[in-house]
C-alpha positions in Angstrom: 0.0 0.0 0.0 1.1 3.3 -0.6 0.2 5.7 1.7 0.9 9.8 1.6 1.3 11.9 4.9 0.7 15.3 6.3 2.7 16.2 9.2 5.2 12.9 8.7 7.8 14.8 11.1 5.6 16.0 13.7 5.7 13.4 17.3 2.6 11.3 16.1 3.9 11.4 12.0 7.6 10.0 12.4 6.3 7.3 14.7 3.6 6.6 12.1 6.0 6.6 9.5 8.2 4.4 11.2 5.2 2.0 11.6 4.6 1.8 8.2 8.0 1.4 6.6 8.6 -1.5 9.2 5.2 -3.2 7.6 6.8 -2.7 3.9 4.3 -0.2 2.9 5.5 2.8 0.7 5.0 6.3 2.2 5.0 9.6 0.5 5.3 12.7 3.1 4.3 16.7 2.4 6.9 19.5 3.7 6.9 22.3 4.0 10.7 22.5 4.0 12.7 22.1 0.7 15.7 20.3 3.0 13.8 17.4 4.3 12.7 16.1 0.9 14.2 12.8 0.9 13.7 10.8 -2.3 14.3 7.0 -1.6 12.5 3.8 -3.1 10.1 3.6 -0.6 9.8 6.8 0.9 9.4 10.1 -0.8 9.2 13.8 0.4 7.6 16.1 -1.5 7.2 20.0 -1.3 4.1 22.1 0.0 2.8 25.4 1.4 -0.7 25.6 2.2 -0.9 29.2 3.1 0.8 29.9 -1.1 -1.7 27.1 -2.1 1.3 25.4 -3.7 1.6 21.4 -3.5 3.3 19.1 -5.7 1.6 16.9 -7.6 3.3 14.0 -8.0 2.6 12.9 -4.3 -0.5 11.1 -5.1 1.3 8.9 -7.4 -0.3 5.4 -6.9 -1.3 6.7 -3.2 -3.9 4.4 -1.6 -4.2 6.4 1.4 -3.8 10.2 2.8 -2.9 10.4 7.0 -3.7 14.2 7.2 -1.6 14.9 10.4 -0.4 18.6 9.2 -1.6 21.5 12.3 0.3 24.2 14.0 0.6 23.1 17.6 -2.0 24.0 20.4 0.7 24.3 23.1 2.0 27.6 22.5 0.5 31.1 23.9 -2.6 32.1 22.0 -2.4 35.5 20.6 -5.0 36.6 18.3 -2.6 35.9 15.1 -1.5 32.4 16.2 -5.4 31.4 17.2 -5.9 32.7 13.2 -2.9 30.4 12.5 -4.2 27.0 14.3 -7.2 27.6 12.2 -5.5 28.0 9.0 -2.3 25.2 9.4 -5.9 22.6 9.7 -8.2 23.9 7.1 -6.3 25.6 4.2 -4.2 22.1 4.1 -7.5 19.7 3.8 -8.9 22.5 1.2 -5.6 22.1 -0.6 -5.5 18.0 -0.5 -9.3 18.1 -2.0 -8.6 20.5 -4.4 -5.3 18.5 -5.7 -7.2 15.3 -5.2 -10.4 16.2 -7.2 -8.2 17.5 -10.0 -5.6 15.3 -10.7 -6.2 11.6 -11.6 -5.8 9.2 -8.6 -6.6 6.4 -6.5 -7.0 7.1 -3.0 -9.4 5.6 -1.4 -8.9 6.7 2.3 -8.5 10.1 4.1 -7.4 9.3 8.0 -6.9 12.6 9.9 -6.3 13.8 13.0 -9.0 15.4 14.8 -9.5 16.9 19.0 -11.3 16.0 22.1 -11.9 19.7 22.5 -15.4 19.5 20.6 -16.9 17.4 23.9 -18.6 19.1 26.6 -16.7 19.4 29.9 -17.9 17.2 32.4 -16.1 15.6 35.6 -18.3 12.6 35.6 -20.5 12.4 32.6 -18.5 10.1 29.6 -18.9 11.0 26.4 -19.0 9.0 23.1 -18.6 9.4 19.6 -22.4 9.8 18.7 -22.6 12.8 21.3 -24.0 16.2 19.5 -23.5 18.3 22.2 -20.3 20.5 21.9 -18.8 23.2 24.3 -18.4 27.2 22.4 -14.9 27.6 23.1 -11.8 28.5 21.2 -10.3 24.9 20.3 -14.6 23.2 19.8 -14.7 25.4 17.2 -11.2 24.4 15.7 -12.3 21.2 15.8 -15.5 21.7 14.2 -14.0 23.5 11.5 -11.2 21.1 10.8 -13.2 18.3 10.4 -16.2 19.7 8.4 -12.8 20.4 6.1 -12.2 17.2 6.1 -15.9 15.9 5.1 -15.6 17.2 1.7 -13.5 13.8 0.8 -16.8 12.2 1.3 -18.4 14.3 -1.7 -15.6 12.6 -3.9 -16.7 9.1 -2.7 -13.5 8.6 -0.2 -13.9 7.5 2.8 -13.1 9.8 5.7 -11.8 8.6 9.1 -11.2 11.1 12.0 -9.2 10.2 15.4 -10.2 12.7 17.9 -6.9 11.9 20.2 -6.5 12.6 23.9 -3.6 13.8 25.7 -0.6 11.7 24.0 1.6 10.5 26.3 5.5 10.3 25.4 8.8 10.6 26.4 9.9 12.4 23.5 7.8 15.6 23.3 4.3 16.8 24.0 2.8 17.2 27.3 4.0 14.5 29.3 7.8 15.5 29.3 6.1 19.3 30.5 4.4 16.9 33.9 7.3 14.8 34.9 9.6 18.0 34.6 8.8 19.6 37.8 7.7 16.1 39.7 11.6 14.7 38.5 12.7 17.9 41.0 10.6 17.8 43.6 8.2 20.4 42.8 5.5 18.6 41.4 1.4 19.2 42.3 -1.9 18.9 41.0 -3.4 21.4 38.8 -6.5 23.4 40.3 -8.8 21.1 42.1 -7.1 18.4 40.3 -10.4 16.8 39.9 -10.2 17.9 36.0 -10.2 14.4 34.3 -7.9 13.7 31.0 -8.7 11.2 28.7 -5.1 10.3 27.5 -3.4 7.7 24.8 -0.1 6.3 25.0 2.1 7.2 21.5 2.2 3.5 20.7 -1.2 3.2 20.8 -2.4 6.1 18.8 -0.4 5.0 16.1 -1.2 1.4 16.0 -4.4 3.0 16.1 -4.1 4.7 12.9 -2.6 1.7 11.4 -5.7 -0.4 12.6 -8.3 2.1 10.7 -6.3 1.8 7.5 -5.3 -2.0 7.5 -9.5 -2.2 8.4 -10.4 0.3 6.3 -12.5 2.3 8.6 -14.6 5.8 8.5 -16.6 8.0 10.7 -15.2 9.4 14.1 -13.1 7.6 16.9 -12.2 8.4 19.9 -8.1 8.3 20.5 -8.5 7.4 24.2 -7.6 5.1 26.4 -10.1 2.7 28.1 -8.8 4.6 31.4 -9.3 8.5 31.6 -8.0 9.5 35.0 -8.2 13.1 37.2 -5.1 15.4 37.3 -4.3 14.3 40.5 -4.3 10.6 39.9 -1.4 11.2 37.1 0.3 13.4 39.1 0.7 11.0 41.9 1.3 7.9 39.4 4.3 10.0 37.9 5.2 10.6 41.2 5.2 7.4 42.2 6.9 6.5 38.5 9.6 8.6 39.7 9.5 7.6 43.5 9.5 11.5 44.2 7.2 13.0 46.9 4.6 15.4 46.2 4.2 18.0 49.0 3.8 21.2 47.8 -0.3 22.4 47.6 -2.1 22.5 44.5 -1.3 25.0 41.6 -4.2 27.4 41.5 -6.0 27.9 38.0 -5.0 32.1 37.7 -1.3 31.4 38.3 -1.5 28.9 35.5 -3.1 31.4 33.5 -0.9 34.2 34.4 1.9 32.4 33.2 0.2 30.6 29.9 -2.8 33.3 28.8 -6.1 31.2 27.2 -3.6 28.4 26.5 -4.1 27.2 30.0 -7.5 26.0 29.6 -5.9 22.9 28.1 -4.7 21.9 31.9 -7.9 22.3 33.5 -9.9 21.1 30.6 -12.2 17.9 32.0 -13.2 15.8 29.4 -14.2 11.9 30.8 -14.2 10.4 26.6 -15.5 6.2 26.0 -13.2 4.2 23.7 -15.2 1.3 23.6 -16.2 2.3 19.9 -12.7 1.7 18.5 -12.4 -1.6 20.9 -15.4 -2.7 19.1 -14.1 -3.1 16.4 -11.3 -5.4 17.6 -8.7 -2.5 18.4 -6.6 -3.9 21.4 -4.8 -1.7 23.4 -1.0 -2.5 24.7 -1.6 0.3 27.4 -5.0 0.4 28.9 -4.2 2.1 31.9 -1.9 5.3 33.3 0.1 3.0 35.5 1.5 0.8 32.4 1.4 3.5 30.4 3.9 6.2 32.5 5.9 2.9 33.8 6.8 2.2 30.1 7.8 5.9 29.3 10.1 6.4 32.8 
C-alpha cells in the first residue's frame, strides 16, 4: 500500500512513518521545507505550502491512502494571530489536499486525519462517546468543528473519511507529558486546580497502532483516541510521582497562576473531558496500554 502523509515529522507522524516502513508499505510525506525532501525507493518527500496554495503533484502517485496529520501546535501562547494560524495550518491544508485530489487523476481511497477532544462538553463525571452532539463554544470546539467539516468534503468525492479525535498523548519524546514529569523529577511537582479535572489520554504506541488499525480495516466516521482509562489530574500526578519515587508535598497550583503564566492556553490543563473508547475496541482495536500506571511505567 502506498500511503501519503501530512505532518510525517511532527511526534505522532515520524512514529507513524516508522510504523509503516517497518510493515513494507511505501509512504509519501508533504513539507513544507525544501531540505527534508528525501527521495528513496520507498519513501518520498515532496514540497508544499498551504498558506501559497502550492503542493506538488506527484505525491499522489499510486497513493492508496492520505494520513492528514499537518496542524500548528495548540501548546504555545494564543495571541490573536497564532489562534488565526491554528485555524488556518488545519483547514487551508484539507482544502488544498481536496482541491489537488479532485483535480488530478488518482486512486485514493482513504482520508485518515487527526481530529481533538476539544469538541466534547466538559464534564467531571458524565463520559462522552462518539455519537454525542453536544459541543462546548470555546476557542479549540470550534477548531475542531471546523477542521473536520474540512475534512468531510473527501466524502463528496466518494473517499472515505476517518477522524481520530486523540486525547492527551503520552510520550517521552515531546508533547505534554515531558512538560508533567519536569517539575515532579525535581521535587516540585502538584496537582493542577482542584485536580479533579479528568484527562482522557493515549499512549504514543497506541495512537499510532491506532491509525494503522483504521487503515489495514479500512475504517470511516469518528473515533475516539482514548484510552479505556481517563484518570483526574491528581491521579497522574501522583502515578508519575510514584513513577519517579518523588514525593509530592507542595499544595495545588491554582488555575489564575496557571493562566498568568500561559494566557487562554491554559485551559488545556484544567480542561475535563471523561471520553469512552469502547467504539474503536469494538471493532477489535486492542490496546497494549489500557491504563496510566502501564502507560507512565513504560515511558520512565
Amino acid at each position: 500500500m502506498k500511503i501519503l502523509i501530512t505532518g510525517a515529522t511532527g511526534l505522532i507522524g515520524s512514529e507513524l512513518v516508522n510504523l509503516l516502513l517497518e510493515k513494507k508499505h511505501t509512504v509519501h510525506f508533504l513539507t513544507t521545507s525544501k531540505s527534508k525532501i528525501v527521495n528513496q525507493p520507498n519513501f518520498q518527500g515532496f514540497y508544499w505550502n498551504p498558506q501559497e496554495g502550492k503542493i506538488d503533484e506527484r505525491c499522489l502517485h499510486e497513493v492508496d491512502v492520505i494520513v492528514h496529520l499537518a496542524g500548528a501546535t495548540i501548546a504555545k501562547r494564543w495571541t490573536k494571530a497564532y489562534k488565526q494560524e491554528i485555524i488556518e495550518s488545519r483547514t487551508l491544508s484539507s482544502e488544498l489536499l481536496f482541491n489537488l485530489v479532485k483535480k488530478v487523476p488518482n486512486q485514493v481511497k482513504q482520508v485518515v486525519t487527526a481530529s481533538g477532544t476539544a469538541i466534547y462538553p466538559e464534564s467531571f463525571s458524565k463520559i462522552y462517546d462518539e455519537n454525542t452532539i453536544d459541543s462546548e463554544d470555546s476557542f479549540l470546539s470550534n477548531v475542531v468543528k471546523k477542521w473536520e467539516e474540512s475534512v468531510d468534503t473527501f466524502n463528496t468525492l466518494g473517499i472515505q473519511v476517518c477522524k481520530l479525535r486523540t486525547g492527551i498523548v503520552f510520550s517521552n519524546k515531546g508533547g505534554a507529558l515531558p512538560e508533567m514529569v519536569a517539575p515532579v523529577k525535581l521535587g516540585f511537582g502538584a496537582a493542577l486546580g482542584s485536580g479533579k479535572q479528568v484527562q482522557s489520554w493515549i499512549h504514543l504506541s497506541d495512537l499510532v497502532a491506532m491509525y494503522y488499525f483504521v487503515i489495514e480495516h479500512k475504517l470511516e466516521g469518528i473515533y475516539n483516541a482514548v484510552s479505556p482509562q481517563p484518570v483526574s489530574n491528581k491521579q497522574l500526578t501522583q502515578t508519575i510521582a510514584k513513577t519517579l519515587k518523588k514525593s509530592l508535598w507542595l499544595p495545588n497550583i491554582p488555575e489564575f497562576v496557571m493562566k498568568l503564566s500561559l494566557g487562554e492556553m491554559s485551559y488545556l490543563l484544567f480542561s475535563s473531558k471523561k471520553l469512552s473508547s469502547k467504539k474503536i475496541e469494538d471493532a477489535g482495536f486492542q490496546f497494549q496500554f489500557p491504563n496510566v500506571e502501564v502507560a507512565i511505567g513504560n515511558l520512565y
